[in-house]
C-alpha positions as CSV (number, residue, x, y, z in Angstrom):
1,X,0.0,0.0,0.0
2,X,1.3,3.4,-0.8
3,X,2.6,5.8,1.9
4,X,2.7,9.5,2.5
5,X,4.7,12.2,4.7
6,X,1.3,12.8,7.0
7,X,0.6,9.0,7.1
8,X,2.4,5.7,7.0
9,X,0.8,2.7,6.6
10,X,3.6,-0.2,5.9
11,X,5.2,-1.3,9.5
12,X,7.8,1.1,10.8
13,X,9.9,-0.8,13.1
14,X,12.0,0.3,15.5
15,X,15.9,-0.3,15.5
16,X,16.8,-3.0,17.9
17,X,16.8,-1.9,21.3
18,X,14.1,0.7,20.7
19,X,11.1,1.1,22.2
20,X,8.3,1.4,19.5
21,X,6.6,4.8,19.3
22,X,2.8,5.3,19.4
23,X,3.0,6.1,15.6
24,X,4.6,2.5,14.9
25,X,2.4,0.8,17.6
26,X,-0.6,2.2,16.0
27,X,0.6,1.8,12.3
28,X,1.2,-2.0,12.7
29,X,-2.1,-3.1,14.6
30,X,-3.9,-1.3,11.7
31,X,-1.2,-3.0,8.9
32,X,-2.5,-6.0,10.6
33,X,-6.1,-5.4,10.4
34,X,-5.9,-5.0,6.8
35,X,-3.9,-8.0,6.2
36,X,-6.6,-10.3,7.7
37,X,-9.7,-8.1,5.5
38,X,-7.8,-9.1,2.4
39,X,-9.7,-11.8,-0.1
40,X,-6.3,-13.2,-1.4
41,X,-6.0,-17.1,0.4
42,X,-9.3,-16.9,1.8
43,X,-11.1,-19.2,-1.2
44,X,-9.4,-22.4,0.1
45,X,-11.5,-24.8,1.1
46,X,-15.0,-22.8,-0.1
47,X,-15.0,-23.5,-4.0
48,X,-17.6,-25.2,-5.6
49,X,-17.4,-28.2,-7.7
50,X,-16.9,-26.6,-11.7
51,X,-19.9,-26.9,-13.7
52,X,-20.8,-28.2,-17.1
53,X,-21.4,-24.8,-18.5
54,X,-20.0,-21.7,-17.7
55,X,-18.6,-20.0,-14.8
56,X,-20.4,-16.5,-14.6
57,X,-18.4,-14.1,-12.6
58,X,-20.3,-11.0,-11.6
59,X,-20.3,-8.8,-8.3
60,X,-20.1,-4.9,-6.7
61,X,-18.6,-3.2,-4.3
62,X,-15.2,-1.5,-3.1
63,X,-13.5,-4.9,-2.7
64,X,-15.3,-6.4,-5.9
65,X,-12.0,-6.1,-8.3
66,X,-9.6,-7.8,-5.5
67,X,-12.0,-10.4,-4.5
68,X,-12.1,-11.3,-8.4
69,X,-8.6,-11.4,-9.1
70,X,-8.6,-13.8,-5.6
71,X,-11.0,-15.9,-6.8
72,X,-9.6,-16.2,-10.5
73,X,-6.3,-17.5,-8.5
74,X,-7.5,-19.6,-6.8
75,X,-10.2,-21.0,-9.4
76,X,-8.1,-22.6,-12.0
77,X,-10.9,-23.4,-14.5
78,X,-12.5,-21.2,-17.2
79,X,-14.3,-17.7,-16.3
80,X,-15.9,-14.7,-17.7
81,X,-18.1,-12.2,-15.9
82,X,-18.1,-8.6,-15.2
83,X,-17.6,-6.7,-11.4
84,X,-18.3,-2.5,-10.8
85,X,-16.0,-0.6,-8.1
86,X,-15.6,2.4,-6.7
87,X,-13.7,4.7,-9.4
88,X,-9.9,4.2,-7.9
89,X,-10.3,0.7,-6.6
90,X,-9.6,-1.4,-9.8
91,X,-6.8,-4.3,-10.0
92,X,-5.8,-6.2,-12.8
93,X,-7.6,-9.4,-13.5
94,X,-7.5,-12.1,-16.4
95,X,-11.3,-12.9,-17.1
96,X,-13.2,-11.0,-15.2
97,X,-13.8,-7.6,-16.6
98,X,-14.2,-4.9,-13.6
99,X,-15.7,-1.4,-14.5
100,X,-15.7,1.8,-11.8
101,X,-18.5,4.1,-10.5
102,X,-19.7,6.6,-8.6
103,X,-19.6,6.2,-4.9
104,X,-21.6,7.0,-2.0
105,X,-23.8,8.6,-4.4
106,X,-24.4,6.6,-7.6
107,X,-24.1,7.7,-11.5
108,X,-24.7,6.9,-14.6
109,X,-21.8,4.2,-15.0
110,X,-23.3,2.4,-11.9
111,X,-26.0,2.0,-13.4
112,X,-25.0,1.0,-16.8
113,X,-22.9,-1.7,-15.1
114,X,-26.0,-2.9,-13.0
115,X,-27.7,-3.4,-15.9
116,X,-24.5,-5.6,-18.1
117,X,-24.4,-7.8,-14.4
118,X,-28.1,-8.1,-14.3
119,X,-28.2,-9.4,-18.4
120,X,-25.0,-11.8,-17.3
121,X,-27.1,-13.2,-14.7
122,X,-30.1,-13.5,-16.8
123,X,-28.3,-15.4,-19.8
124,X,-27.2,-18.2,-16.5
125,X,-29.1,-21.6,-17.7
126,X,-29.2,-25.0,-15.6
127,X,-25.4,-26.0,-16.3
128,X,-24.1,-22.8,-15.1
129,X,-22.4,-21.8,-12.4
130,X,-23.1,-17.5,-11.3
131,X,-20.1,-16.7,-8.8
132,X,-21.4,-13.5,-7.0
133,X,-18.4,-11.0,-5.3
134,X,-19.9,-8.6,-2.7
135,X,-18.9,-6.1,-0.5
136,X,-19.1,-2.7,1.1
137,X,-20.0,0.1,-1.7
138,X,-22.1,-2.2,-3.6
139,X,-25.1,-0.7,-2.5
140,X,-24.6,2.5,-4.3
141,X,-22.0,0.8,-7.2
142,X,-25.1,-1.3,-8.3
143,X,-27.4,0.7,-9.4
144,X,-30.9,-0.3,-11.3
145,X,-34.1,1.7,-10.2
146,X,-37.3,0.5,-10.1
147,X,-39.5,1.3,-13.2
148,X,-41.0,4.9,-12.2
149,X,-37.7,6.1,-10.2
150,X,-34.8,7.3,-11.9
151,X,-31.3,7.5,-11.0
152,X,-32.0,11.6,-10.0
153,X,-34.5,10.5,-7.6
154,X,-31.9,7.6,-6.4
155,X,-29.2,10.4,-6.1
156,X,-31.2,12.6,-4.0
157,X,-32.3,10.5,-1.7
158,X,-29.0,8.7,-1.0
159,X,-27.6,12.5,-0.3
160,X,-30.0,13.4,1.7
161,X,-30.0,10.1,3.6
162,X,-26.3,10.9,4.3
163,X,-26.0,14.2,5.5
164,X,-29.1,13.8,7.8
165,X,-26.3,10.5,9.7
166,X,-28.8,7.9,9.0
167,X,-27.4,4.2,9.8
168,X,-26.0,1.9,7.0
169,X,-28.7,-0.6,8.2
170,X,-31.8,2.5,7.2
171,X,-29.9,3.5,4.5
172,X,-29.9,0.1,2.6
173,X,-33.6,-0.6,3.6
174,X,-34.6,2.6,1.5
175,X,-32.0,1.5,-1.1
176,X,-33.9,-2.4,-1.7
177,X,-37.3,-0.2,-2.0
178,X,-35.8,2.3,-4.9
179,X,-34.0,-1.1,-6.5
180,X,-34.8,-3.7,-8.8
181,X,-31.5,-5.8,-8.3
182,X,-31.3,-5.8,-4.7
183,X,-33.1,-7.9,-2.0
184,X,-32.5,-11.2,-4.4
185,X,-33.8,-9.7,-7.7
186,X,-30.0,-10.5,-9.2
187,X,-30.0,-14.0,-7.6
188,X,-33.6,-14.2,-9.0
189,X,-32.5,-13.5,-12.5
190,X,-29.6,-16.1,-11.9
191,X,-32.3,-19.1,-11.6
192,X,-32.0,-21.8,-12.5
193,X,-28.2,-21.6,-12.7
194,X,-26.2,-22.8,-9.3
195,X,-25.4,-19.4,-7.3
196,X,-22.4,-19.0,-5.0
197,X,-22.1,-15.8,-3.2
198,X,-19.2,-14.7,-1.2
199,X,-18.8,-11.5,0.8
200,X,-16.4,-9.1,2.6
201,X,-18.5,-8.0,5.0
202,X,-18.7,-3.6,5.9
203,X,-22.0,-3.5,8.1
204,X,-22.6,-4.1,12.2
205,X,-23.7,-7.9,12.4
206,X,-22.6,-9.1,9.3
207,X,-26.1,-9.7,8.4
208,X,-26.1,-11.3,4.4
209,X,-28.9,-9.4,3.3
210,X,-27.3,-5.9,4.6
211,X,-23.9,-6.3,2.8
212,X,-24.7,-4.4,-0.4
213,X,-28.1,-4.5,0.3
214,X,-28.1,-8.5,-0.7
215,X,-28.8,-8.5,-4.6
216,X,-28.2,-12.5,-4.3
217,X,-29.9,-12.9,-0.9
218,X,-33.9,-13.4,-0.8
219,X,-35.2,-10.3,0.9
220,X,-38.8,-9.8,2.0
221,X,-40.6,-6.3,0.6
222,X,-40.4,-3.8,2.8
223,X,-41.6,-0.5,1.1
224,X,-43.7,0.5,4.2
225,X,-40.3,0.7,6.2
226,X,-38.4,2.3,3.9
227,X,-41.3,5.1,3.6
228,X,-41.3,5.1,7.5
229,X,-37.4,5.8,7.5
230,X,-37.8,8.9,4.9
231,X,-41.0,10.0,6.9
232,X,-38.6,10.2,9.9
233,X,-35.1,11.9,8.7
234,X,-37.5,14.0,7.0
235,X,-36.7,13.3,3.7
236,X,-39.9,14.8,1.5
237,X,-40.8,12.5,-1.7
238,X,-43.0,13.2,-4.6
239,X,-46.5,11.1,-4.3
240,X,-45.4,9.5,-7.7
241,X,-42.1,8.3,-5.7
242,X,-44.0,6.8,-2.7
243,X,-46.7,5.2,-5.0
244,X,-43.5,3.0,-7.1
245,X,-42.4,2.5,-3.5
246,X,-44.9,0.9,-2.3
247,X,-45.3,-1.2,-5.9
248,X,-41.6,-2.5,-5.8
249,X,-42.3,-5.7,-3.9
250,X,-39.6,-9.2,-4.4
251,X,-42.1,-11.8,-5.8
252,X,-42.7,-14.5,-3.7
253,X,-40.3,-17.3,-4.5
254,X,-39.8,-20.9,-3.0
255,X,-35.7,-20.9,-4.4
256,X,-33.3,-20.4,-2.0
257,X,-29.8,-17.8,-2.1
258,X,-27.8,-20.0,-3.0
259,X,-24.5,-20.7,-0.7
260,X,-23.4,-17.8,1.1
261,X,-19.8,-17.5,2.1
262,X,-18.4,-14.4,4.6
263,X,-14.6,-14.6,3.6
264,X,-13.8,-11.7,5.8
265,X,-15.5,-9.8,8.4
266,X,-14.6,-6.3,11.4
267,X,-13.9,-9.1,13.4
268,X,-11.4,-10.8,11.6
269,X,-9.8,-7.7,11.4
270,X,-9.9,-6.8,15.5
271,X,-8.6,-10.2,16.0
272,X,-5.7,-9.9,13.7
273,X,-4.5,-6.5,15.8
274,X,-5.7,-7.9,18.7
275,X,-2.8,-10.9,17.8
276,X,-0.2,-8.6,16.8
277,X,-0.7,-6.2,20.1
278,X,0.0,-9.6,22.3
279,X,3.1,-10.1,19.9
280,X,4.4,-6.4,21.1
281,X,3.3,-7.2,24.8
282,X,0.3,-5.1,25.0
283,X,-3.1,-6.4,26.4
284,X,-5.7,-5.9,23.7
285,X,-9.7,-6.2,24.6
286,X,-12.0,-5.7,22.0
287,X,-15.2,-3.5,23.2
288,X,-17.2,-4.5,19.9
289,X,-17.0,-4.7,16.0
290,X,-20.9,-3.4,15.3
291,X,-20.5,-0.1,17.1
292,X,-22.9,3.0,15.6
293,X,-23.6,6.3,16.2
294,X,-22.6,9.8,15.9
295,X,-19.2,9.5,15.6
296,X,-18.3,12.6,18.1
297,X,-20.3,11.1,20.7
298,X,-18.7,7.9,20.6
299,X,-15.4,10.0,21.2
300,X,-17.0,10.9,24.1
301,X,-17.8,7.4,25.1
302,X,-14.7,6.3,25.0
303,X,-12.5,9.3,26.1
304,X,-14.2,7.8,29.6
305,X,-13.3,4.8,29.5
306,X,-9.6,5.8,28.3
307,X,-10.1,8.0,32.0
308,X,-11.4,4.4,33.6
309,X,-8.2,2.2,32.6
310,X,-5.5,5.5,33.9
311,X,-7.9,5.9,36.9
312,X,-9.2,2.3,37.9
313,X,-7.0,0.0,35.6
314,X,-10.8,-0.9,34.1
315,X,-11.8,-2.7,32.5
316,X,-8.2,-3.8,31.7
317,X,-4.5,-2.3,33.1
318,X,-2.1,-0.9,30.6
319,X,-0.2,-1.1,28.6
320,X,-3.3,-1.7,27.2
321,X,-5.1,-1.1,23.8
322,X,-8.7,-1.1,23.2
323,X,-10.2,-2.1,19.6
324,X,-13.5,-1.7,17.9
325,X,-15.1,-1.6,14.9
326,X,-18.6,-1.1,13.3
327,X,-19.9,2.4,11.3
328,X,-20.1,5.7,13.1
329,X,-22.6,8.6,11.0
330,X,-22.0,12.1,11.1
331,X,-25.4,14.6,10.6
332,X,-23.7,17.2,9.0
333,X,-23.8,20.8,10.6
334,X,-21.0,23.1,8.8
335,X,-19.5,23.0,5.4
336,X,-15.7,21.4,6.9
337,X,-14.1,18.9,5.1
338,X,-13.9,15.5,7.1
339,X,-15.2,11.9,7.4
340,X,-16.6,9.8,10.4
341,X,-13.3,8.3,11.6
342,X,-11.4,11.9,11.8
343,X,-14.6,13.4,13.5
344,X,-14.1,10.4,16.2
345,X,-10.5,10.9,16.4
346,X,-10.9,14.6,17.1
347,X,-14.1,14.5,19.4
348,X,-11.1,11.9,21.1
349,X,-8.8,15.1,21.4
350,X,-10.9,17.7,22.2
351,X,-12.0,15.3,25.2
352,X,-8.5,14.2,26.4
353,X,-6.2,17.0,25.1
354,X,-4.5,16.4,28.7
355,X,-4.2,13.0,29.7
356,X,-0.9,11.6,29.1
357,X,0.3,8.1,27.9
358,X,-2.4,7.9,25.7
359,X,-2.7,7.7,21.5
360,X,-5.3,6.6,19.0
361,X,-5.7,5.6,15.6
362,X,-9.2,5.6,13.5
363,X,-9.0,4.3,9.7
364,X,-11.7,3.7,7.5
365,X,-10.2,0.3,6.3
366,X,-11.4,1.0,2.6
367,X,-8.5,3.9,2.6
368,X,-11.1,6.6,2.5
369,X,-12.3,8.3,5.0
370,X,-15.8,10.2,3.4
371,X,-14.8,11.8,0.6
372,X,-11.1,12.8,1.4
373,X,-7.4,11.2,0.2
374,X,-7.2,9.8,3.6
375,X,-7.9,6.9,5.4
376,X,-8.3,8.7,9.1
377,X,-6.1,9.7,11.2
378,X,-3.9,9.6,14.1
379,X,-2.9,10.9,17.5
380,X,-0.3,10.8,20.0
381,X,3.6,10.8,20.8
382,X,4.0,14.3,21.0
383,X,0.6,16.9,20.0
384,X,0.5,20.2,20.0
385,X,-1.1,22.6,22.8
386,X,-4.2,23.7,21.1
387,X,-6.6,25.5,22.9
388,X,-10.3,23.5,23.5
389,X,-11.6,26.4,21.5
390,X,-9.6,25.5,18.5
391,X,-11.1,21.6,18.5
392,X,-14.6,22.8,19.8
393,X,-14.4,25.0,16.5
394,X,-13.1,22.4,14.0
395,X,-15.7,20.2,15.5
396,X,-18.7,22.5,15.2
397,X,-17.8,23.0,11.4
398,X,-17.1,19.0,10.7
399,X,-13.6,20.3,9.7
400,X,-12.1,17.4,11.3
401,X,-9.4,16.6,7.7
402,X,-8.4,20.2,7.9
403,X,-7.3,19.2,11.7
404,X,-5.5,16.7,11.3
405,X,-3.7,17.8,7.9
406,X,-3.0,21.2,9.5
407,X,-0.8,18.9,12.6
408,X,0.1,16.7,10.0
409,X,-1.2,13.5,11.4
410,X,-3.5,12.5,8.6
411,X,-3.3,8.6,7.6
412,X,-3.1,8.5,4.2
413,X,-3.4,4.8,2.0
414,X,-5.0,5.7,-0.9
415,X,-7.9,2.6,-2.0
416,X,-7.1,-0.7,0.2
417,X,-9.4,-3.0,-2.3
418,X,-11.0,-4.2,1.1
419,X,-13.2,-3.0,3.1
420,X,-14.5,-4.1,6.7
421,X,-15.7,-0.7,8.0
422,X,-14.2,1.5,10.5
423,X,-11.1,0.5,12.9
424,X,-10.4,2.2,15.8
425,X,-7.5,1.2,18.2
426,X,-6.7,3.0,21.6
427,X,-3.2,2.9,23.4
428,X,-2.9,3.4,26.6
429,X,0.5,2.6,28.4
């Protein structure tokens, strides 16, 4: 992965002797975390048999080019097929064309790639095999509306679902009702071929149907939530909108998904850092890996329980680090430039600009924090004295990037092709 002057991302270790600094500690339990979200080795063992016919190769998502690649490796029989990313997060593959699109918000090349996968999956007959590559992104990379919504409609509502800090969970149930490839409509299409799915998962709970909003996985309708959830964030839609809604319901069906396969997950990825924290002598405990919210007030949260293991050595004694995981939101107040993980990091600061013996790390594991060149950010070693009204006023504008680039302690990794939501790691010692 490429590095930068604000941001290193390959292990820096120390010369021998040395005691690691925060920077490297940090550095290498994140190095780590990516390492074990990767889909490279992870097909072993979860292949199916090869078909008669064809091998159909088709898939979304920040990770979809990478998991390709991975599973053309390890394949070793004919394939052909076709997989949309996020523009930026391509790799090089033999069979399996991959395209790019617009992400968080989707565009016109999303949506003409939904509609080649949808037509691959279509032309599937009973000797085929459909291999279906999902992971976080694909939600907005796949991109087929409903007849009577159109991709403006699909845009504005995804904005307006985002700035408002709506979960990923609320977000995705008003993307199946606006869809007619998601909730199983794509795995639908793929009958009466044999379907294999495999995901990298991006969402708390690692719920099938919720990674990419399931175009493979058998949804139930839900248009009356999804109008509930606009209803709520306040998001106003034409009566014309609400009435093809309410019409876009997945037809009943007695066929199945398929086999599912979760070849990596946020906990994979805690574990991994939670391994190599042991290996440098450091007590890890994981506080969760589907953790949501508004991101500042999680920095809050934990801020006092940061307090808890200086004050009461609970709930473990340093040295100590504590990992989590899951997607934070951010309702958007100012006009800053900034993503969830540096608004933690920073809501983190403001609250312990003080404490000693303490540094953080908090990474967007895709390499892209919102819509900045970073991944997150970092803090500790030595920081400089900034008054509370200096954070307070980043803070209140959701300026969080201009922070952190300003001390020069932005984590920069440009596209990881993976992507198992946030990580956050806290050292205490």
């Amino acid at each position: 992965m490429p590095s930068s002057e604000n941001g290193l991302i390959a292990p820096v270790r120390p010369a021998v002797g040395e005691r690691p600094s925060d920077k490297q500690i940090l550095h290498e339990l994140f190095h780590a975390a990516l390492n074990a979200a990767t889909p490279e080795g992870k097909f072993g063992g979860i292949l199916p048999h090869p078909p008669k016919g064809r091998t159909i190769v088709i898939g979304a998502g920040k990770a979809a080019a990478s998991m390709a690649r991975a599973f053309e490796d390890a394949w070793g029989h004919p394939c052909e097929g076709l997989v949309v990313t996020r523009y930026g997060h391509s790799a090089p593959t033999r069979h399996v064309e991959v395209v790019e699109a617009g992400h968080p918000v989707p565009d016109d090349a999303g949506m003409a790639g939904a509609q080649r996968v949808f037509q691959l999956a279509s032309s599937a007959g009973a000797d085929d095999l459909v291999v279906c590559m999902m992971s976080g992104g694909a939600s907005a990379l796949l991109t087929m509306p409903y007849p009577g919504i159109s991709l403006s409609d699909k845009q504005a509502i995804t904005s307006a679902l985002l700035r408002c800090g709506a979960p990923i969970s609320a977000i995705n149930t008003v993307r199946r009702s606006l869809s007619a490839i998601k909730g199983g409509r794509l795995g639908a299409a793929a009958m009466p071929a044999k379907i294999v799915t495999y995901l990298i998962s991006d969402v708390p709970g690692d719920a099938p149907a919720t990674i990419g909003s399931g175009p493979t996985i058998l949804t139930p309708s839900t248009p009356d939530a999804a109008l509930s959830i606009l209803d709520e964030y306040e998001i106003a839609v034409p009566e014309s909108l609400r009435s093809a809604i309410l019409r876009n319901r997945v037809p009943d069906s007695t066929l199945g998904s398929g086999e599912i396969h979760t070849i990596a997950t946020p906990r994979m990825a805690l574990e991994a850092a939670a391994a190599k924290a042991r290996d440098m002598g450091i007590e890890p405990i994981i506080l969760g890996d589907a953790i949501e919210g508004e991101a500042r007030e999680l920095g809050i949260a934990f801020a006092g329980i940061v307090r808890s293991v200086l004050t009461h050595a609970d709930p473990v004694r340093k040295p100590c680090v504590l990992l989590s995981s899951g997607e934070t939101t951010v309702t958007l107040r100012g006009r800053g430039r900034g993503g969830r993980n540096t608004e933690f990091l920073l809501s983190l600061r403001h609250q312990l600009r003080n404490t000693p013996g303490f540094a953080a790390i908090a990474c967007d594991t895709d390499g892209i924090d919102g819509s900045e060149d970073n991944a997150g950010a970092w803090i500790g070693d030595i920081m400089p004295d900034d008054p509370l009204d200096l954070t307070r006023s980043y803070l209140n504008s959701n300026d969080a990037y201009s922070y952190f680039e300003r001390i020069g302690r932005l984590v920069v990794t440009g596209p990881t092709l993976t992507n198992v939501n946030d990580f956050r790691a806290l050292l205490v010692r």
